[in-house]
C-alpha positions as CSV (number, residue, x, y, z in Angstrom):
1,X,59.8,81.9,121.8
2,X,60.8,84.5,119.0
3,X,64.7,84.8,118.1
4,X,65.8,88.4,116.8
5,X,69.9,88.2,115.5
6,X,71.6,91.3,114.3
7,X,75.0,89.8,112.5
8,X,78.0,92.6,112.6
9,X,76.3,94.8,114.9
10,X,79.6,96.7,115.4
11,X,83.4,96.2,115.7
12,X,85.5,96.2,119.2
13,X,89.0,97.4,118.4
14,X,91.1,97.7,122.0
15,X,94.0,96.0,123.7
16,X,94.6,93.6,126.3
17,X,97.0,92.0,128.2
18,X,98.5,89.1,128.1
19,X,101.6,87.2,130.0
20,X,103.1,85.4,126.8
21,X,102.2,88.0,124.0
22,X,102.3,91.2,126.1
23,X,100.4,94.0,125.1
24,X,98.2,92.9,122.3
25,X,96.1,95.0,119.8
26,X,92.3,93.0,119.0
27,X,89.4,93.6,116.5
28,X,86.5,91.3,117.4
29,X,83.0,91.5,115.4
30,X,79.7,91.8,117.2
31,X,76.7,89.5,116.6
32,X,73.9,89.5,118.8
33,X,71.1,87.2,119.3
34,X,67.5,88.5,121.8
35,X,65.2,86.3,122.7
36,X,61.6,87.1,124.1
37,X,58.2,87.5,123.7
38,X,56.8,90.3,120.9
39,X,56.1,93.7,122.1
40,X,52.7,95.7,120.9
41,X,54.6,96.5,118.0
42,X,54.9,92.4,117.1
43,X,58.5,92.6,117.4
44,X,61.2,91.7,120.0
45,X,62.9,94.5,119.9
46,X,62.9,97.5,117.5
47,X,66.3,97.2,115.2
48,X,67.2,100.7,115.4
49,X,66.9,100.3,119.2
50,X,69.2,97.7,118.9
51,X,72.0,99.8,117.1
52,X,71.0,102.5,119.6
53,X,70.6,101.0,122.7
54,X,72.9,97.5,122.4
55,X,75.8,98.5,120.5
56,X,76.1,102.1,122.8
57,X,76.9,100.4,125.9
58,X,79.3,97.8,123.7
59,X,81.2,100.7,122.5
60,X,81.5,102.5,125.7
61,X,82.5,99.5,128.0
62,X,85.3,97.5,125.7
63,X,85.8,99.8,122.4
64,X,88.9,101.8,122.4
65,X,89.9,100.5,125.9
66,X,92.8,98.2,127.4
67,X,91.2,94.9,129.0
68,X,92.8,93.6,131.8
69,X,92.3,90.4,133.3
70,X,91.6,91.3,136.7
71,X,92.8,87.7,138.2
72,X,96.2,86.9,136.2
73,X,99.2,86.4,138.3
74,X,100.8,88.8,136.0
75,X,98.7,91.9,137.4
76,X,100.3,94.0,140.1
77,X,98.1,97.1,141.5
78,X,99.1,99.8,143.7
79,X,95.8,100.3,145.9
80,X,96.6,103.6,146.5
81,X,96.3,104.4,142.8
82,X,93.7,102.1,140.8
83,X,94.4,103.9,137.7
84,X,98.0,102.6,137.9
85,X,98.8,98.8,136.8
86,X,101.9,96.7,136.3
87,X,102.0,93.8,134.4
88,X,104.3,91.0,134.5
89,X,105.4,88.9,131.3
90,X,106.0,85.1,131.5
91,X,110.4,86.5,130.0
92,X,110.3,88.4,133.3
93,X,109.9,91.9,131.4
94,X,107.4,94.2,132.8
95,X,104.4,96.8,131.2
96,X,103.5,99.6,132.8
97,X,100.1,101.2,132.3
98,X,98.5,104.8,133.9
99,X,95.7,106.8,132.6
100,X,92.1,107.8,133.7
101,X,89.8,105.0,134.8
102,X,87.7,105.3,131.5
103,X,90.3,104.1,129.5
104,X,90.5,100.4,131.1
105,X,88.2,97.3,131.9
106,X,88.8,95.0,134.4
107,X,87.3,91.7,133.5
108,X,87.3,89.1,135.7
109,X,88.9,86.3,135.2
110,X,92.5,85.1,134.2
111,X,92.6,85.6,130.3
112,X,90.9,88.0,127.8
113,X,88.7,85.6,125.8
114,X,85.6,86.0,123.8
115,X,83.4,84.5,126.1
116,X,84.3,86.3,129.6
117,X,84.3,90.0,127.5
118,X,81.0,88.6,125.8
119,X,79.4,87.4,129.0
120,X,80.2,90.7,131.0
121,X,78.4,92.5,128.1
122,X,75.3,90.3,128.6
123,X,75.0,90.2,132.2
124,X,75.2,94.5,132.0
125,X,72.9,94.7,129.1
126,X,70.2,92.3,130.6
127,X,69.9,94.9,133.4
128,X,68.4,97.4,130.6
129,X,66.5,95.6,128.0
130,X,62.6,95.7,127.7
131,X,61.0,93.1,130.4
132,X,60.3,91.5,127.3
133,X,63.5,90.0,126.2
134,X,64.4,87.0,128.0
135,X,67.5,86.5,126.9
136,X,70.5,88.1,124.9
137,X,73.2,86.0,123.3
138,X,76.4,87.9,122.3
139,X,78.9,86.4,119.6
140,X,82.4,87.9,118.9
141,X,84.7,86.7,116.6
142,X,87.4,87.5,114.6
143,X,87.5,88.9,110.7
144,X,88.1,85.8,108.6
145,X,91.2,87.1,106.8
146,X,92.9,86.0,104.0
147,X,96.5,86.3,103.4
148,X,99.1,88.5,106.1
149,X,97.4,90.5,109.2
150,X,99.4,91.8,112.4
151,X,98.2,92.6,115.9
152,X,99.6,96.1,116.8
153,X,98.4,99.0,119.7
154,X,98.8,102.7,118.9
155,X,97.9,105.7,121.0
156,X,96.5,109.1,119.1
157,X,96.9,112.5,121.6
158,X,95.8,114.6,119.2
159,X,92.6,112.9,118.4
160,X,89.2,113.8,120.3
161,X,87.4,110.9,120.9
162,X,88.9,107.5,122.4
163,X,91.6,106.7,119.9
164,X,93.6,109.3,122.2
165,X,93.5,106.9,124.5
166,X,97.5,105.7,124.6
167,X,97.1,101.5,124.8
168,X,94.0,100.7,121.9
169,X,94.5,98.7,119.2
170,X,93.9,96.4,116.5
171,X,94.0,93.4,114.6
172,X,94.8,94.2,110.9
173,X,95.6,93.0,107.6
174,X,97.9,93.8,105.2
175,X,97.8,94.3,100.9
176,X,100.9,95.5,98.8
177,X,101.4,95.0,95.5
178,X,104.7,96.0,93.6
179,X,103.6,97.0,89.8
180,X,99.9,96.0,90.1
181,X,100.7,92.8,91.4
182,X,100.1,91.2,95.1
183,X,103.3,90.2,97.0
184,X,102.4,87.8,99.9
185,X,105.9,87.5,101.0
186,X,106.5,90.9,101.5
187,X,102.9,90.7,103.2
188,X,104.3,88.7,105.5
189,X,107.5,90.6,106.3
190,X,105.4,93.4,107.3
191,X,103.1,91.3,109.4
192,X,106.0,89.5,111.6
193,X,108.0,92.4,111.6
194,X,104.7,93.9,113.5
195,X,103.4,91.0,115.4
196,X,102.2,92.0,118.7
197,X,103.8,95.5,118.5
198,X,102.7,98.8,120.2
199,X,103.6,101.5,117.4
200,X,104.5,104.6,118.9
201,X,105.7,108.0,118.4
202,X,109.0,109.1,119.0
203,X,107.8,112.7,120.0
204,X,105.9,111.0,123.0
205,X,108.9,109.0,124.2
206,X,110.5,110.1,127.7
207,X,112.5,108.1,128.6
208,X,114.8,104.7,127.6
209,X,115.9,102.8,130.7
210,X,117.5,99.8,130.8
211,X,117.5,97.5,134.2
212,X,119.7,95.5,136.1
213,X,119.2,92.6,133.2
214,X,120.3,94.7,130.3
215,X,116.9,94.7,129.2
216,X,115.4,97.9,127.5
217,X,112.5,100.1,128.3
218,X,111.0,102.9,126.4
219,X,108.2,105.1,128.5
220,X,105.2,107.1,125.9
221,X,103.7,109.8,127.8
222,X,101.4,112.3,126.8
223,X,98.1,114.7,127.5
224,X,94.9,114.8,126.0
225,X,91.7,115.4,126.4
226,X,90.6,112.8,128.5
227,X,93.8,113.3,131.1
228,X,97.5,112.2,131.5
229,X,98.7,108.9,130.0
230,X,101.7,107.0,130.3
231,X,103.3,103.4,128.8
232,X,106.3,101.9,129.4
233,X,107.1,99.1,127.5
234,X,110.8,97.0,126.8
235,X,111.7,98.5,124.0
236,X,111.9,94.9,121.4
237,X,107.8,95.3,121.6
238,X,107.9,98.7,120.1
239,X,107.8,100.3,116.5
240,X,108.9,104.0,116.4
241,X,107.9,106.0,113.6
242,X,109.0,109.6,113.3
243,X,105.3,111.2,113.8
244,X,101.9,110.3,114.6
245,X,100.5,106.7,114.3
246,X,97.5,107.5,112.0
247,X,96.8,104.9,110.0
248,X,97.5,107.0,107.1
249,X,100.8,107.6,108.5
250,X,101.3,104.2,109.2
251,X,100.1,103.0,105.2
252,X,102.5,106.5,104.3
253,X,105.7,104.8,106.4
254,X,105.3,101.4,105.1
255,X,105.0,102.6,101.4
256,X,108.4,104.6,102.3
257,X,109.8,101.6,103.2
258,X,109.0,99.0,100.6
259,X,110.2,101.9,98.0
260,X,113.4,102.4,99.2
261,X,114.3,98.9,98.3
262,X,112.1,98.8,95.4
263,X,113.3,102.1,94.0
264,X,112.5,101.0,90.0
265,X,109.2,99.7,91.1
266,X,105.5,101.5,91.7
267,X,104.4,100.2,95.3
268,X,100.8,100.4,96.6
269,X,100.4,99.5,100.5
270,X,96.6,99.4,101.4
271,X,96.8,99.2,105.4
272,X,93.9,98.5,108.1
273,X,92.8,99.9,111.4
274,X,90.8,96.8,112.1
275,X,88.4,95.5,110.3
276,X,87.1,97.0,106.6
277,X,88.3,100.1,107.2
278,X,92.3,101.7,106.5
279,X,94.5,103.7,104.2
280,X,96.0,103.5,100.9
281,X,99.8,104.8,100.1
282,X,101.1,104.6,96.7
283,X,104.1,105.0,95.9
């Protein structure tokens, strides 16, 4: 038996659901493992074949998408329009998601965990693999970071590809330094302040409700490419910034903040969209 592994074949930033956290933004790394007999070639499978052909239909079923656990008690559906979903939080608050089709997963089960979103990608992969591949073993796992990081979701409407899609997100860390020098503690402001938060633009808010328990709602709503989108989310789980969520807005706002309290000092905010990838605001 011959063992082919490809180690961070790609990186899945999306969003999920969840009843405790709410809406949560998630960067898992890909590593694969095939297993099979060798081909005429004297190889299990081709490597660039595997970036082609294995990490295409990763991208296109979980990348950029919001995964819903398609059994939680906390999912409410409207048969009459699948693309609609409700979502109830363990507080009693409530998400509201609608969009084209393309821009969800169901996944079966009742949490989004490694292993159900990494099984689903085997069992739909094994359908189109060379007969000779036996098996295909996928690993996800998250970016071993070391100091502050936040979970946050963002929507982009002006972008052309999937990042206009309005509930994607990621897992991120964080690097500031005041006069050349790291600050963990602000670091880690930043990071709670933005734990489990869904950024969003004030120019694609419309409307703030607030229901029968005092509880506030803000709704996002937008067109792009793809189609119509709308969020509505209570309004403690949201961020508004003035403009787009870019991450070089986002590294630009945060830098805008630090130095209006640290007006005498030189601030440089390095922010992430994921993993090894982000923007740099000095300040």
């Amino acid at each position: 038996m011959n063992h082919l592994f490809v180690d961070n074949l790609t990186v899945i930033d999306f969003a999920y659901l969840d009843s405790s956290r709410g809406l949560v933004g998630e960067s898992w790394i890909v590593d694969v493992v095939l297993t099979g007999d060798l081909d005429e070639q004297g190889m299990v499978f081709d490597f660039s074949a595997v970036k082609r052909t294995i990490k295409r239909v990763i991208d296109e079923r979980v990348d950029h998408r919001l995964v819903v656990p398609s059994g939680s008690p906390s999912l409410g559906q409207n048969p009459e329009t699948p693309d609609s979903l409700d979502w109830s939080l363990a507080n009693g608050t409530q998400i509201h998601h609608s969009g084209p089709a393309e821009a969800v997963l169901m996944l079966p089960g009742t949490r989004v965990v490694p292993s159900a979103v990494a099984g689903l990608l085997e069992t739909e992969l094994r359908r189109i693999l060379p007969s000779n591949i036996q098996d295909i073993r996928i690993h996800l796992r998250e970016e071993e970071i070391d100091g502050a990081y936040y979970h946050y979701v963002h929507g982009l409407k002006k972008h052309l590809g999937n990042c206009q899609r309005i509930a994607h997100g990621h897992r991120s860390p964080i690097r500031i330094r005041r006069n050349g020098r790291r600050d963990p503690e602000l670091e880690r402001t930043w990071a709670q302040r933005w734990a489990d938060i869904y950024v969003g633009s004030k120019e694609d808010v419309v409307s703030r409700d607030v229901d029968s328990d005092g509880t506030g709602y803000l709704t996002f709503a937008y067109e792009a490419n793809q189609g119509e989108f709308h969020l509505t989310l209570p309004a403690d789980r949201v961020y508004l910034m003035p403009g787009d969520t870019t991450i070089e807005l986002i590294a630009a706002h945060i830098a805008d903040q630090c130095k209006a309290e640290l007006t005498d000092e030189t601030v440089e905010v390095r922010a992430y969209e994921g993993v090894g990838k982000g923007a740099l605001a000095i300040r």
